[in-house]
Structure formats: structure tokens, C-alpha cells
N, C-alpha and C positions, 0 to 999 in steps of 0.2 A: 424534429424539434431541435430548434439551434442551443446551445447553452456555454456562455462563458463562463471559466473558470471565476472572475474577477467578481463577478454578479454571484458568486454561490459561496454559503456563511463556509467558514474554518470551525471546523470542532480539533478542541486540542486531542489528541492520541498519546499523548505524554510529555514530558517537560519538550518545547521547542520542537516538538515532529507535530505535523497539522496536517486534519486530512479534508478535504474538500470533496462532496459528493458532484459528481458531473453528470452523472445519466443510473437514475434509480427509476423506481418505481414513478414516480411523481412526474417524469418525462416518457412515460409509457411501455417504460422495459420491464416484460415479464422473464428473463431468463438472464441476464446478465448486467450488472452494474458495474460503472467505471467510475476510479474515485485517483482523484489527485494528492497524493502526497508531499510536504514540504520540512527537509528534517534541517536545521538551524547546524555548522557548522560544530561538529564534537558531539552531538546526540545519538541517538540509540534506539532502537525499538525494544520493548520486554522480549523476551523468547517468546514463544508462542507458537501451540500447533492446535490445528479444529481441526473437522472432518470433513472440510470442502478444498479443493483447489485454492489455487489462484495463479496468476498469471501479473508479470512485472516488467515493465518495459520504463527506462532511464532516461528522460532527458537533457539533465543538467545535474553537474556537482559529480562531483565522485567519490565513491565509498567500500562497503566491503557487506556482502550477503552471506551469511552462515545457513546452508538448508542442513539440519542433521549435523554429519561432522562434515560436511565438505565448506570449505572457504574461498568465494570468490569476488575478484577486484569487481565493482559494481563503477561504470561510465555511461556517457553519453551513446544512444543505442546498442548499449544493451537488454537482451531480454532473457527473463528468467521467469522458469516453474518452479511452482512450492507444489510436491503434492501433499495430496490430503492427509493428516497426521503427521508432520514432517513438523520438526522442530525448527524453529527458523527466528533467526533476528537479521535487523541492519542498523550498519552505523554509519555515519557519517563520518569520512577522514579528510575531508579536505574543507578550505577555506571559506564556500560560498553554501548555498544553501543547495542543499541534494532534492532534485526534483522525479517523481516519477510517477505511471501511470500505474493502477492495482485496479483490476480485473477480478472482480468475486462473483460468483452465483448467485442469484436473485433468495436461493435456501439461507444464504447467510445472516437475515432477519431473524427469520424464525431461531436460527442457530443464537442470536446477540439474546434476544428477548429470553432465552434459558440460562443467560448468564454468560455464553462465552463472548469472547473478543474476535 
């Protein structure tokens, strides 16, 4: 199943960060979804830790990933793990808008639906 980002809604994630689902359940993935990110130049993600993975690859903009206490410059291919429980935020430091790909477990439903993020 082909799917463009451009064709898929924006749900806000918080002030100016936007997440676009690209391959969910709804495109036949039973084990892993891919969802596009778009965080507006000076923005932030909340901290945030669950109990699944995830997986983060950069394609545009640059920025700064905190997993836990470590702090790293976030560009253009880079890739990063969150493991599971790891405390983690990103911010946007640069002028354009910070783009990337997030990789979550198909468990992550079930995880949203109890209230987590």
C-alpha cells in the first residue's frame, strides 16, 4: 500500500510539533507503525517515557534529543533509540522546521487508549 505523507490528516502533538500517521493499522501493519513528525522552529516535545521502544530517524531541520540524561545534536540522517521507559524529549533549535520519522509498536494503541502518550 503506497501512502503519502501530504494525503495523511496532521494531529497537533503539542503547541507547533505535528504528527502524521503514515503506515498504521488502517494500511495493514499488524507489528509496527511509522508516523511522521513536524516540530515548528523553537518547539519542544513534553518529556515523556512509556514502555515500548521507539525508533527515530532525521530528515530535515536540526535539533537536540535528551533520552534520560544524555544530550544529543539531532540532523539530517540521523538515527536514534528511545528505549522503553527512558525519559526523553526533543527540541527544535534551528530555523526551519525539524522533520523526522517515529517508528512505535503496533502495542502503542492499546498503551494511548489507557491514557498514555
Amino acid at each position: 500500500m503506497k501512502v503519502n505523507y501530504k494525503d495523511s490528516p496532521k494531529e497537533e502533538a503539542g503547541k507547533g510539533v505535528y504528527r502524521i500517521w503514515l503506515i498504521d493499522e488502517k494500511a495493514g501493519a499488524n507489528n509496527f507503525f511509522m508516523r511522521l513528525f513536524e516540530m515548528l522552529p523553537g518547539t519542544s516535545t513534553e518529556e515523556d517515557s512509556h514502555p515500548y521502544e521507539h525508533e527515530i530517524f532525521v530528515i530535515s531541520g536540526k535539533g537536540r534529543i535528551r533520552i534520560e540524561n544524555q544530550i544529543e545534536e539531532m540532523e539530517p540522517g540521523d538515527a536514534f533509540f528511545v528505549p522503553p521507559d527512558a525519559l526523553h524529549s526533543i527540541k527544535n533549535e534551528g530555523n526551519e522546521a525539524l522533520k523526522f520519522i517515529c517508528i512505535v509498536p503496533a502495542s502503542y494503541r492499546k498503551y494511548r487508549k489507557k491514557g498514555g502518550t
